[in-house]
N, CA and C atoms as an extended XYZ file, in Angstrom:
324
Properties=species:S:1:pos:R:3:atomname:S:1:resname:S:1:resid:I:1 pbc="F F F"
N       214.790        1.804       16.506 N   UNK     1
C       213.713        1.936       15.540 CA  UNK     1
C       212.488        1.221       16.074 C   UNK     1
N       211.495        1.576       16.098 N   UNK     2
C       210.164        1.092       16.377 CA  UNK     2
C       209.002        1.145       15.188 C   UNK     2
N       208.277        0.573       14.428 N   UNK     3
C       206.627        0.342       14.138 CA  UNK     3
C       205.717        0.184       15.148 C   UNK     3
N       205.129        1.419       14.721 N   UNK     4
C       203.741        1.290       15.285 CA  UNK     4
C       202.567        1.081       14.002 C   UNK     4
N       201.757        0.121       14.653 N   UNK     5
C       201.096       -0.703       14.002 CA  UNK     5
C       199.352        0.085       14.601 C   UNK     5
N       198.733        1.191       13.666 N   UNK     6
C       197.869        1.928       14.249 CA  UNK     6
C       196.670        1.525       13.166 C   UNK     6
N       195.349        1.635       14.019 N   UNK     7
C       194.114        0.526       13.185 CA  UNK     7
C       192.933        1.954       13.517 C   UNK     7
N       192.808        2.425       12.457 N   UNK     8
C       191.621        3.402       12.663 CA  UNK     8
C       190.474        3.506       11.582 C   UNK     8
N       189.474        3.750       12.371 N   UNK     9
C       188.323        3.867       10.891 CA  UNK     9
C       188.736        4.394        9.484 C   UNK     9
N       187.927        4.126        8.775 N   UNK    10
C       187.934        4.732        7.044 CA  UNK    10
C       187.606        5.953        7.203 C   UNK    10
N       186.617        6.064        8.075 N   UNK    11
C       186.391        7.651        7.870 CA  UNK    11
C       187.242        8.897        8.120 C   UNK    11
N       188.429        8.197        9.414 N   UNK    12
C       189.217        9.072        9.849 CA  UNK    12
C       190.822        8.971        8.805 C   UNK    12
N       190.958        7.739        8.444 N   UNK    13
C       192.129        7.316        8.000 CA  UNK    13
C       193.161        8.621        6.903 C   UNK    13
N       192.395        9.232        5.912 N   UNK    14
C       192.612       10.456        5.153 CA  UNK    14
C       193.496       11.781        6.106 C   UNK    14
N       192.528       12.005        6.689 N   UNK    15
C       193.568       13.171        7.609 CA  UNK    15
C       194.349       12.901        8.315 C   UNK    15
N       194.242       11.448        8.978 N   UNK    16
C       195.105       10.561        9.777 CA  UNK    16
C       196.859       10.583        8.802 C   UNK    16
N       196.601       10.267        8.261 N   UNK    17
C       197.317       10.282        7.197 CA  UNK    17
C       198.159       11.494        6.941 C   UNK    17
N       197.414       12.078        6.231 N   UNK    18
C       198.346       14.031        5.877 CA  UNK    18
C       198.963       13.756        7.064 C   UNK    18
N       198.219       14.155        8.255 N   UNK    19
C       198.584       14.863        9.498 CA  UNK    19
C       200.186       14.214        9.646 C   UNK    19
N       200.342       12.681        9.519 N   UNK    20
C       201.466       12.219        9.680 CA  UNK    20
C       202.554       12.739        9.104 C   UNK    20
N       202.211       12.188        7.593 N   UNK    21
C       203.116       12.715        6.399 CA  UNK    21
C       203.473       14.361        6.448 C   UNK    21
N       202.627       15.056        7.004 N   UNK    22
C       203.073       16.613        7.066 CA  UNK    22
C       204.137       16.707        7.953 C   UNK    22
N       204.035       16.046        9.206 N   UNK    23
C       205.087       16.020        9.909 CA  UNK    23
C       206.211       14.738       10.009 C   UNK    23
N       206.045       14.432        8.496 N   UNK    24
C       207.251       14.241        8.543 CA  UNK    24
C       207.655       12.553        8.502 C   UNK    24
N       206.330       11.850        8.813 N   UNK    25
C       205.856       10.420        9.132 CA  UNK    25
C       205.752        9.496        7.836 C   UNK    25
N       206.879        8.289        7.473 N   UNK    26
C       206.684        7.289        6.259 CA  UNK    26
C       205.263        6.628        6.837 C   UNK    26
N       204.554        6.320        6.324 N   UNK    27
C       203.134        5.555        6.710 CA  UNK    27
C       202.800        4.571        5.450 C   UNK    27
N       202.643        3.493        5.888 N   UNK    28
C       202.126        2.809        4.413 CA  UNK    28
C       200.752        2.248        5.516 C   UNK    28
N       199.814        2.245        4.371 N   UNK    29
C       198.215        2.032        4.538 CA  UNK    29
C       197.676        0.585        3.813 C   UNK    29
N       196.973       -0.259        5.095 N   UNK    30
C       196.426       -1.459        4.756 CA  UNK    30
C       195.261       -1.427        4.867 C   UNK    30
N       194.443       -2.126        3.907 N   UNK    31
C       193.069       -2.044        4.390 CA  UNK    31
C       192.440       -3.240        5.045 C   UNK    31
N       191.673       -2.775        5.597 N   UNK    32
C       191.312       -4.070        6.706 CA  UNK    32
C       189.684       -3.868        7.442 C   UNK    32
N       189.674       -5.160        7.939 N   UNK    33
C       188.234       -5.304        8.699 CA  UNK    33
C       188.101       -5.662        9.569 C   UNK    33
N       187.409       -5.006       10.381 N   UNK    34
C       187.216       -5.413       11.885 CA  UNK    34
C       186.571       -6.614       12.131 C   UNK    34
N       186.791       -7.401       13.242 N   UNK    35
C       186.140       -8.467       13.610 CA  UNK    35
C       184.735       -8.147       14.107 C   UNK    35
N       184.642       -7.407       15.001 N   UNK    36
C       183.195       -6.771       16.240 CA  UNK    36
C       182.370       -6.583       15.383 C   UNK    36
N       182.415       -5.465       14.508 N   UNK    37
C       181.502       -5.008       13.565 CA  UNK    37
C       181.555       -5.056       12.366 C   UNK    37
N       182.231       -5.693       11.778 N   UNK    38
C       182.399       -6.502       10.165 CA  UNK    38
C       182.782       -4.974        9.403 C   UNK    38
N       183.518       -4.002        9.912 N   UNK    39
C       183.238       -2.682        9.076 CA  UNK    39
C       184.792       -2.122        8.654 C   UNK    39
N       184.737       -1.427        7.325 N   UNK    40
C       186.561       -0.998        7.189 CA  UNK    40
C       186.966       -0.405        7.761 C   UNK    40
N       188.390       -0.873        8.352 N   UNK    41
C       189.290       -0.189        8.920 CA  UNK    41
C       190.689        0.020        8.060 C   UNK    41
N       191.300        1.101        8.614 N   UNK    42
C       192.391        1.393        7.991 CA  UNK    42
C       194.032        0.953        8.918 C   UNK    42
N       194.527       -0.069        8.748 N   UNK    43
C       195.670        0.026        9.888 CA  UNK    43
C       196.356        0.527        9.157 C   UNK    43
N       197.730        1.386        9.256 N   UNK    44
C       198.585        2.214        9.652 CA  UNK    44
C       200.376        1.449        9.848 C   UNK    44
N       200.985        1.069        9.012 N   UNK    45
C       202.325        1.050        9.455 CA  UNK    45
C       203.374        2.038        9.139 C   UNK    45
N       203.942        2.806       10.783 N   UNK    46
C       204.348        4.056       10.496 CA  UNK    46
C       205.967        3.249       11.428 C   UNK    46
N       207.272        3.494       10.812 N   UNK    47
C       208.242        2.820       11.164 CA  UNK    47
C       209.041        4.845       11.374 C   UNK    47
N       209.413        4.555       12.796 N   UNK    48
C       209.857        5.602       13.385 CA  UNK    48
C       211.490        5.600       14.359 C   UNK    48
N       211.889        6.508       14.717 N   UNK    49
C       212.622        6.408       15.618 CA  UNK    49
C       211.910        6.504       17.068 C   UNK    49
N       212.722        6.467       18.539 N   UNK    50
C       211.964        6.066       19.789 CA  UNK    50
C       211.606        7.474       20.192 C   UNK    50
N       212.048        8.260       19.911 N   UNK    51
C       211.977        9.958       19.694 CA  UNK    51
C       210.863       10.381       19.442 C   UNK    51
N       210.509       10.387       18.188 N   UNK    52
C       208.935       10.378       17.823 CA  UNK    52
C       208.071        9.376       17.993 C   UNK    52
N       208.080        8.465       18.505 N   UNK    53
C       206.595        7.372       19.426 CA  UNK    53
C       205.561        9.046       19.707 C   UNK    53
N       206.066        9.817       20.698 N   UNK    54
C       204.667       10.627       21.373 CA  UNK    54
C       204.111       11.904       20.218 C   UNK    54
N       205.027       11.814       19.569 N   UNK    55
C       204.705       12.782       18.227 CA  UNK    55
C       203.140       12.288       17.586 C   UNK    55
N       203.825       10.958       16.843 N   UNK    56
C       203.050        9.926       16.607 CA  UNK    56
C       201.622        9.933       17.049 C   UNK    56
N       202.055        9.522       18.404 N   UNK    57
C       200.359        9.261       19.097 CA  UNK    57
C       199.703       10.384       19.281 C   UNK    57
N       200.395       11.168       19.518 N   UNK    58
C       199.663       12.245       19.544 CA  UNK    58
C       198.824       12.764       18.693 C   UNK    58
N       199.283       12.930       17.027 N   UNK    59
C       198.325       12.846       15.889 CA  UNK    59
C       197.303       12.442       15.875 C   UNK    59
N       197.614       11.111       16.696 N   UNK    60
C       196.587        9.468       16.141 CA  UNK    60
C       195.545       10.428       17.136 C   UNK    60
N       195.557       10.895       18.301 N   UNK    61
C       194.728       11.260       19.287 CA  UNK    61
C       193.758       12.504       18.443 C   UNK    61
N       194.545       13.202       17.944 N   UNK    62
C       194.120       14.186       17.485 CA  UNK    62
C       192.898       14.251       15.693 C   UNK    62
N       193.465       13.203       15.653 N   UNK    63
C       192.941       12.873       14.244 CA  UNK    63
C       191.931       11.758       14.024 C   UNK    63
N       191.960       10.738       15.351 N   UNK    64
C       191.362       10.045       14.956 CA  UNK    64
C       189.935        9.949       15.728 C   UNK    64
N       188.660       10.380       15.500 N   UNK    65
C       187.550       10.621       16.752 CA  UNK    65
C       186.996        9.736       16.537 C   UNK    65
N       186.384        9.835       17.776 N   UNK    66
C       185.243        8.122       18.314 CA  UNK    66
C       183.993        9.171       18.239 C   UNK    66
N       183.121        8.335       17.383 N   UNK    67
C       181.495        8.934       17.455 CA  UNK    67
C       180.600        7.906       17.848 C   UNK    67
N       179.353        8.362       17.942 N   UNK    68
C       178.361        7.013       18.354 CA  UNK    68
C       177.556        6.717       16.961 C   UNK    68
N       177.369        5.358       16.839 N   UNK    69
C       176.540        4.818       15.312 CA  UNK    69
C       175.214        3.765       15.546 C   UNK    69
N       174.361        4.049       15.015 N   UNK    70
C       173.640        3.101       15.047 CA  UNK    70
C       173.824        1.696       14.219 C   UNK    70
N       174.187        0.489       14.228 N   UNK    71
C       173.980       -0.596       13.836 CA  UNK    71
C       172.929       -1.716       14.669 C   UNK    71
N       172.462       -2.765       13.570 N   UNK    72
C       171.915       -3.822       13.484 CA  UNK    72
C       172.982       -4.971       14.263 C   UNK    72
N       172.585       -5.624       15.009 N   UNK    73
C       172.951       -6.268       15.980 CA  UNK    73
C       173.741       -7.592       15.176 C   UNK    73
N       172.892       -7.833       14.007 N   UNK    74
C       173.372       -8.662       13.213 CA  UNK    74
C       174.818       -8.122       12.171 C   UNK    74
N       175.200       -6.964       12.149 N   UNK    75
C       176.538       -6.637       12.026 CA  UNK    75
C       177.427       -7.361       12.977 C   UNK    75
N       177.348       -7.627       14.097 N   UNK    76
C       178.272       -7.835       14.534 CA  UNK    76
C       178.601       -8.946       14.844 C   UNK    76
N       179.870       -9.644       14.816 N   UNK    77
C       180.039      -11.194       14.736 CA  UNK    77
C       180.089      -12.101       15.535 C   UNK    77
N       178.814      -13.154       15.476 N   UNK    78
C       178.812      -13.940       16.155 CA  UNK    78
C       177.710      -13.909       16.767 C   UNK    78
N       176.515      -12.343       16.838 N   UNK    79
C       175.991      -12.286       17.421 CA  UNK    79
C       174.450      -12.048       16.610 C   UNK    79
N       173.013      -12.294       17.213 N   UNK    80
C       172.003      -11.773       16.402 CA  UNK    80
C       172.064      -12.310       14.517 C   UNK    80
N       172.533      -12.810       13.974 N   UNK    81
C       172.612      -13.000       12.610 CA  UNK    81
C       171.244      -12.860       11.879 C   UNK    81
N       169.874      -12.726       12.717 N   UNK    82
C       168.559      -12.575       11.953 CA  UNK    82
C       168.641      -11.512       11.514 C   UNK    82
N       167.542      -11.424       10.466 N   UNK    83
C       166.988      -10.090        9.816 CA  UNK    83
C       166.324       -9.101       10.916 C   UNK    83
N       165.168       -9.635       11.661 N   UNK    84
C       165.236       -8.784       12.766 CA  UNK    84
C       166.082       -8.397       13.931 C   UNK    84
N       167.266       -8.843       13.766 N   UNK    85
C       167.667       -8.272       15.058 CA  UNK    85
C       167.743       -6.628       15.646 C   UNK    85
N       167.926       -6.462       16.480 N   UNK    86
C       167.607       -5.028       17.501 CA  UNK    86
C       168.611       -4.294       17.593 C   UNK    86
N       168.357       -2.951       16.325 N   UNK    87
C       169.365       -2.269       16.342 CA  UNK    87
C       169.970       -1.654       17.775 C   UNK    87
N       171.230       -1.586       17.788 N   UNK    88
C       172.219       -0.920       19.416 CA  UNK    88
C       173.025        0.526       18.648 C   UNK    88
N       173.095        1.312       19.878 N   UNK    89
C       174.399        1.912       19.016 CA  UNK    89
C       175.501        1.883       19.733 C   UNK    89
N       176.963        2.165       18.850 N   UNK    90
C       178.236        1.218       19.597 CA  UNK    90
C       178.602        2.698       19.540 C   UNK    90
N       179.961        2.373       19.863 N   UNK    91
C       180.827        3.959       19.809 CA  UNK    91
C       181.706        3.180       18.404 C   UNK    91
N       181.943        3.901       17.771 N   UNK    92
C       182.512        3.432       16.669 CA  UNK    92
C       184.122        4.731       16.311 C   UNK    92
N       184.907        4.421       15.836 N   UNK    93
C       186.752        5.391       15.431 CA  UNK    93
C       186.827        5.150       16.204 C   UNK    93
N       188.014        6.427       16.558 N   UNK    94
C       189.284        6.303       17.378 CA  UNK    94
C       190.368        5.481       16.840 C   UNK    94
N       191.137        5.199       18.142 N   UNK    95
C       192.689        4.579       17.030 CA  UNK    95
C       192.562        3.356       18.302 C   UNK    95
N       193.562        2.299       17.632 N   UNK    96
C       194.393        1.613       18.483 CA  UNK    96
C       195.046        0.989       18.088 C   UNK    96
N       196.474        1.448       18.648 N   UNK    97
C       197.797        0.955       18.041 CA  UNK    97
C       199.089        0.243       18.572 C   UNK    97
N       199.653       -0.312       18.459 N   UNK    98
C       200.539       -1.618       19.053 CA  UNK    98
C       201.938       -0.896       19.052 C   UNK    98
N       203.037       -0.742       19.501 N   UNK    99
C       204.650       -0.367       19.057 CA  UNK    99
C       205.109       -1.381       19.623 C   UNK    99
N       205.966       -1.903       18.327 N   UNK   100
C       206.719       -3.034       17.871 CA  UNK   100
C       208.022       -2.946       18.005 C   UNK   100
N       209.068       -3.459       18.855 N   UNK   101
C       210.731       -3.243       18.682 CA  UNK   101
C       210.875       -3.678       16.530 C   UNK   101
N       211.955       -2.890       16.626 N   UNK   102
C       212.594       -3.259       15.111 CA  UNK   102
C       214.012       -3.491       15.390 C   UNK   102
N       214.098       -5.011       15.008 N   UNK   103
C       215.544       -5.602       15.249 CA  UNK   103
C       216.303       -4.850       13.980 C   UNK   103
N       215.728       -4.990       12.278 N   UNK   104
C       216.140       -4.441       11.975 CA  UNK   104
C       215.703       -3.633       10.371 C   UNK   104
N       215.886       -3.185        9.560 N   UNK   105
C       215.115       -2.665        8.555 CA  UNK   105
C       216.020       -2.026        7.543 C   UNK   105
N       215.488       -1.976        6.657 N   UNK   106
C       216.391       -1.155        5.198 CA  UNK   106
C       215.670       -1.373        3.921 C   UNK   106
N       216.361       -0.185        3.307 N   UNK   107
C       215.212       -0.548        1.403 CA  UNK   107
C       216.406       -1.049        0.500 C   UNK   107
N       215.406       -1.351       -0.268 N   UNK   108
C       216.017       -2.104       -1.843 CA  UNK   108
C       215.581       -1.623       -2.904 C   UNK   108
């Protein structure tokens, strides 16, 4: 048994989602925030067999897109904190996700 532990934008997280559950994927959804750019993210705990890992990622590939955004420099942490700072644009989605051994698991 393996968790994969998958962290993708808000914007993508919705179809991210179906796409799993259609095929077949338990997923429970956390909400969360990025450090870089202070912005919501959605991580993803999807507890699988070692069988479906490339199923899995594969979705995540498919579902989850990287676009380019404009932000204020002062979004991001640690850096620029003025009112003027000089907007950049980042690449912002996509996925990135961790697989975790599972010693062991069960419901109640």
């Amino acid at each position: 048994m393996k968790l994969i532990l998958a962290i993708v934008n808000n914007d993508d997280s919705n179809v991210v989602i179906s796409a799993l559950t259609n095929r077949g994927f338990e997923v429970t959804r956390l909400s969360t925030t990025g450090g870089f750019l202070n912005v919501g993210n959605t991580t993803l705990l999807i507890g699988t067999d070692e069988d479906r890992i490339d199923d899995a990622i594969e979705l995540l590939k498919i579902f989850s897109s990287t676009r380019r955004s404009v932000k204020s420099s002062r979004e991001s942490f640690g850096r620029g904190l003025r009112n003027d700072s000089v907007a950049e644009e980042v690449t912002v989605g996509g996925a990135t996700y961790f697989i975790l051994n599972v010693e062991e698991h069960g419901r109640i």
